[in-house]
C-alpha positions as CSV (number, residue, x, y, z in Angstrom):
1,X,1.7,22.0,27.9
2,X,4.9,22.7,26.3
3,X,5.6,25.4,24.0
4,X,6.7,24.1,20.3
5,X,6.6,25.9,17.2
6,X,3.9,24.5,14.5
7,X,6.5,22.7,12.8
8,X,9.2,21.8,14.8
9,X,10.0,18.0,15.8
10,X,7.9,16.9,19.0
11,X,9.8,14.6,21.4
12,X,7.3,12.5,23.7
13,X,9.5,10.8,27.0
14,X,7.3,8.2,29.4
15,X,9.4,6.3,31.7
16,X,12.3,4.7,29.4
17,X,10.5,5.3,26.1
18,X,11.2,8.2,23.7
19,X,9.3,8.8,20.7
20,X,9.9,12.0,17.9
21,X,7.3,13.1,15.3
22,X,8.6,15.5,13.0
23,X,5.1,17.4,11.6
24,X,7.0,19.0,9.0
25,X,7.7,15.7,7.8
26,X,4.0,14.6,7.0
27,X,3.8,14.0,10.9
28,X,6.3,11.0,10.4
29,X,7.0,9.1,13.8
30,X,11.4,9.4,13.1
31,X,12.2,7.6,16.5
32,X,10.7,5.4,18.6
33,X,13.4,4.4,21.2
34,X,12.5,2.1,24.1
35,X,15.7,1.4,27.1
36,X,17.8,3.0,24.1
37,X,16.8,0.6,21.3
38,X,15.7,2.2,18.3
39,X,12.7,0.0,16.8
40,X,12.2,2.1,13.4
41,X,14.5,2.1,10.4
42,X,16.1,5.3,10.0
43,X,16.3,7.5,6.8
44,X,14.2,10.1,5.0
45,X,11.3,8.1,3.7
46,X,10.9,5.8,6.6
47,X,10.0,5.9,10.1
48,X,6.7,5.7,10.6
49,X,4.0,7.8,8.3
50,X,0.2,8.0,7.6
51,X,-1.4,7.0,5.2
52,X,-4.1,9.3,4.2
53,X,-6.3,10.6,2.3
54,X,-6.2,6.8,0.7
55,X,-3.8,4.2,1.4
56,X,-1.3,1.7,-0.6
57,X,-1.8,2.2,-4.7
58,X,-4.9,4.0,-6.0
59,X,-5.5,2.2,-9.5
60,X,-3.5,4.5,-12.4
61,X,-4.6,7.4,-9.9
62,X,-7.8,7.1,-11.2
63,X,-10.9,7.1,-8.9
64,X,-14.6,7.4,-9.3
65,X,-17.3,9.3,-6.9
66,X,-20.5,9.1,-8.3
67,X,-20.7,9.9,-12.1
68,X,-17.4,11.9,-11.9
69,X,-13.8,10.5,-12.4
70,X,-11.0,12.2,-10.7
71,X,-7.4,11.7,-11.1
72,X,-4.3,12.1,-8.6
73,X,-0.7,12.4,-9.6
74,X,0.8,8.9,-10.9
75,X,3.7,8.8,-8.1
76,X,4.5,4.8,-8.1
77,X,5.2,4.2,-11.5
78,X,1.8,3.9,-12.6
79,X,-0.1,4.1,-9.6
80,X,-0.7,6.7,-6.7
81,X,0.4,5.6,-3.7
82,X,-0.3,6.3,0.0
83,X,-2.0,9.6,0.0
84,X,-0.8,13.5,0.2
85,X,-0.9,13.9,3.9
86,X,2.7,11.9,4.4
87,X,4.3,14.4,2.2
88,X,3.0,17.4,3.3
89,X,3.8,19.9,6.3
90,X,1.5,19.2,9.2
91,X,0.7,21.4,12.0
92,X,1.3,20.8,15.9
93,X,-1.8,22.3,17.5
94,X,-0.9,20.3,21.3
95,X,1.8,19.4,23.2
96,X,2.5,17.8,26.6
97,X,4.9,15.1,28.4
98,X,3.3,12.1,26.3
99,X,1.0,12.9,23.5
100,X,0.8,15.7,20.9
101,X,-2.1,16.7,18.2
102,X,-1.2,17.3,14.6
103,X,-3.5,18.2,11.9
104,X,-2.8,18.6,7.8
105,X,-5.3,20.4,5.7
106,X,-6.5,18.4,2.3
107,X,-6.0,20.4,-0.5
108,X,-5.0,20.2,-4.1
109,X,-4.0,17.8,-5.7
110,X,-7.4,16.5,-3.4
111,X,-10.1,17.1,-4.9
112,X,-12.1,18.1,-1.6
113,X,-11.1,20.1,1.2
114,X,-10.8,18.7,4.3
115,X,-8.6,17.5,7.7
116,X,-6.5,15.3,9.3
117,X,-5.8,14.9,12.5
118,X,-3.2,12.8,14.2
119,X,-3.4,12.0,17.9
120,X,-0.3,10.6,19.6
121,X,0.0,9.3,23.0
122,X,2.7,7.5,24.7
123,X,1.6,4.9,27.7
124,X,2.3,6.1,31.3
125,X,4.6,3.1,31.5
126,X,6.7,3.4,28.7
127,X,5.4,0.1,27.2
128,X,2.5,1.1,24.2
129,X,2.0,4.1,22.1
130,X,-1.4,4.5,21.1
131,X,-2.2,6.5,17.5
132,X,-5.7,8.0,16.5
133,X,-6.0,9.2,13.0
134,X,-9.3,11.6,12.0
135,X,-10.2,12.3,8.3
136,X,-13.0,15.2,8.1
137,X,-14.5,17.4,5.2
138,X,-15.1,20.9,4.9
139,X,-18.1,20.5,2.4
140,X,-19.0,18.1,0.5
141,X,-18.8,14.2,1.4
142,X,-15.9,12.3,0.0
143,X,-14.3,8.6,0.0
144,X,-11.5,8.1,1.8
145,X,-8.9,5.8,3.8
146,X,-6.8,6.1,7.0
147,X,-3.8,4.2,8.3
148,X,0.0,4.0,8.9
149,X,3.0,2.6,7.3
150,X,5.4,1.8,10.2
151,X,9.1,0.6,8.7
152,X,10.4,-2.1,11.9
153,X,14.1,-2.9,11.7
154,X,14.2,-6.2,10.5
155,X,17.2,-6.8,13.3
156,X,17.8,-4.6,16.8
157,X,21.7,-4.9,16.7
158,X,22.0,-6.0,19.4
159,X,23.4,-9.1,19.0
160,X,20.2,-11.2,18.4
161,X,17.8,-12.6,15.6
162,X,15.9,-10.9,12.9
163,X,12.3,-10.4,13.6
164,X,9.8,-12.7,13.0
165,X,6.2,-12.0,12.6
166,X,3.0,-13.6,14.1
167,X,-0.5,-13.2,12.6
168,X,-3.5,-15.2,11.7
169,X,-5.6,-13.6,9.0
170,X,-8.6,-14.8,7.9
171,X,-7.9,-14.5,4.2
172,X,-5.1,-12.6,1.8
173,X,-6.3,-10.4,-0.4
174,X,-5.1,-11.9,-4.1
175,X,-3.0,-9.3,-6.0
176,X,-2.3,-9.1,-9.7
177,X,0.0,-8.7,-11.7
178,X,-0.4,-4.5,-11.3
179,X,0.6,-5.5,-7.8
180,X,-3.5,-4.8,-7.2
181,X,-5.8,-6.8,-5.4
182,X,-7.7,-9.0,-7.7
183,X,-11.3,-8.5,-5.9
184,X,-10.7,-12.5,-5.3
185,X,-10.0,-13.4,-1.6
186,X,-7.6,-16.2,-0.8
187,X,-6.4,-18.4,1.8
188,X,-3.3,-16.6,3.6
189,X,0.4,-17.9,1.6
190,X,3.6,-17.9,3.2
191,X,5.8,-14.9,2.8
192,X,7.5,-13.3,1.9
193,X,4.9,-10.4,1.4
194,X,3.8,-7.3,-0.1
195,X,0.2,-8.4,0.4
196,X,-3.1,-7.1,2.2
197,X,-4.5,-9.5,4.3
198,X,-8.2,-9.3,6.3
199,X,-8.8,-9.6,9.8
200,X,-12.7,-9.1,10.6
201,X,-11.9,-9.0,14.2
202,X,-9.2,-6.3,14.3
203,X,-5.4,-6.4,13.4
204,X,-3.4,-8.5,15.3
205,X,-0.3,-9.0,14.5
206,X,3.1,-9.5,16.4
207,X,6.6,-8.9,15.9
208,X,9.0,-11.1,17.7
209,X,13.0,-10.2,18.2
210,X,13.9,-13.7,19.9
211,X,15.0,-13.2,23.5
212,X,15.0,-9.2,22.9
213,X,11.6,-7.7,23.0
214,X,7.7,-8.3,21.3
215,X,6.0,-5.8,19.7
216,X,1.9,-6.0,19.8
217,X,0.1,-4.5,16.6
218,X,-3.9,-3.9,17.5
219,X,-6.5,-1.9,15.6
220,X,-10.0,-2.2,15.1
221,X,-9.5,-1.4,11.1
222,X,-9.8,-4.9,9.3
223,X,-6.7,-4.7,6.7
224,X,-3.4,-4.7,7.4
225,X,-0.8,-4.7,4.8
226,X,2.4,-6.7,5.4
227,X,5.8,-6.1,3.9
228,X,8.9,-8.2,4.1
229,X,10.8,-7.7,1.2
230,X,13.7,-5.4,2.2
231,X,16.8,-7.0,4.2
232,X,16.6,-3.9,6.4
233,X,13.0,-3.9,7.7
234,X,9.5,-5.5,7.9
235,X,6.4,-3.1,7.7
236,X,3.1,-4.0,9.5
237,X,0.4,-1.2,8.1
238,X,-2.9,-1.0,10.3
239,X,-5.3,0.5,7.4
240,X,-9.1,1.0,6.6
241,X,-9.3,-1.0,3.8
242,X,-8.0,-2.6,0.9
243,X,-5.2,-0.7,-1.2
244,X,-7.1,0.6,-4.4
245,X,-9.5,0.7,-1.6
246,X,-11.1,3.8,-3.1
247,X,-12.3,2.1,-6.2
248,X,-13.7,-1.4,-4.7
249,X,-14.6,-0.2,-0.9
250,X,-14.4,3.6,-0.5
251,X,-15.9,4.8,3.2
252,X,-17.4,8.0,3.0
253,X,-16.7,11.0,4.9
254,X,-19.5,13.4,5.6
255,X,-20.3,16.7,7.5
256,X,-21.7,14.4,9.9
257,X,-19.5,11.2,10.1
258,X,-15.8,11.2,9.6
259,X,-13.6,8.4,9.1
260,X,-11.7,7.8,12.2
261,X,-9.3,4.9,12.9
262,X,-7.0,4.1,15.9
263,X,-3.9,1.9,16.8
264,X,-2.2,0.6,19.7
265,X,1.4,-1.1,19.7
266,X,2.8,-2.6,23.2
267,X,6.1,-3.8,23.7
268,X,8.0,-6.1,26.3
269,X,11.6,-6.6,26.9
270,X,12.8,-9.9,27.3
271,X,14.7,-9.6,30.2
């Protein structure tokens, strides 16, 4: 096991593919380079982060568990958006060649105290990185979501075409006019996006950079939310369940059962 300080940025190497998590950046993936192409867009607020303790907008903050409404901090506009845990300072608790354990400690402005833990593991080969998120509660049971919101660069640079994604949902999750899923499911539109869409059967969407390299999205969560509206990048977001997802489908988390949610990306190279 390597030695890292608890905040430091982790590097992870397996045979030509580099990936670096910077925990004191809400455990944000900053790099994930594979034969020396760098597949995330760079800057500040993108990368790669988790989503968590809920994911996309939470409706004017406002949620409900049981008889008791609680309120988070408005921080999109007029909505809460992604969770506390991408913002926050995380803590590296393992370290080796290809994967690394991180956990974050809910707290105010949460209402319940709790963890999350990220596993990360690079493939032997190089090809796949594999990420397993945990949400668990100290006390009392709470709702919550899970997931990730990976920025892609929309082209590699390397000469070739922008990226062009592949998926077949079963239905598109109608939003409204507060940029909120209506509760109405509809069949899938054309892009672009900034929709949730349901896949019963698992994620499974692909990115495509023409005669460059494929990227493979997989997780057994059934929403993914996709994003297409930036010249600069394309986001494909593995998640538990709807945004505003703690208001129309929360999943609980108890002593006994946390929420726990996984996904795997693969890559090839075209040549």
């Amino acid at each position: 096991m390597n030695r890292h300080s608890p905040t430091e940025s982790v590097t992870l190497r397996a045979a030509d593919a580099e990936l670096t998590i910077a925990p004191q950046d809400g455990c944000r993936l900053t790099s994930l380079l594979t034969r020396g192409t760098e597949l995330l867009r760079q800057g500040e607020q993108y990368g790669s982060f988790v989503m968590a303790p809920w994911c996309g907008r939470t409706d004017h903050g406002r949620f409900r568990n049981g008889g008791e409404v609680f309120q988070l901090p408005v921080t999109n506009r007029e909505h809460a958006l992604h969770g506390t845990a991408r913002n926050g300072g995380w803590r590296t608790n393992q370290v080796d060649d290809r994967s690394a354990a991180f956990t974050f400690d809910l707290t105010d402005p949460w209402p319940w105290d709790g963890r999350v833990t990220q596993l990360v593991e690079l493939a032997e080969d190089g090809g796949g990185l594999t990420l397993t998120l945990g949400v668990e509660t100290r006390g009392d049971s709470f709702p919550a979501q899970a997931g990730w919101h990976p920025w892609f660069r929309r082209n590699l640079d390397n000469g070739g075409q922008d990226v062009r994604i592949d998926f077949a949902p079963e239905w598109q999750e109608e939003r409204g006019a507060d940029q909120l899923p209506t509760g109405n499911r509809i069949d899938p539109r054309p892009g672009p996006w900034d929709d949730c869409f349901g896949m019963p059967d698992g994620v499974d969407v692909t990115l495509d950079w023409p005669d460059e390299l494929r990227l493979h999205i997989a997780s057994r969560a059934e929403w993914a939310v996709i994003y297409d509206q930036q010249p600069e990048a394309v986001c494909v977001e593995p998640q538990s369940g709807p945004p505003n997802g703690l208001n129309t489908l929360p999943r609980f988390v108890t002593p006994i059962e946390p929420l726990e949610v996984s996904t795997t990306w693969t890559w090839q190279h075209a040549g």
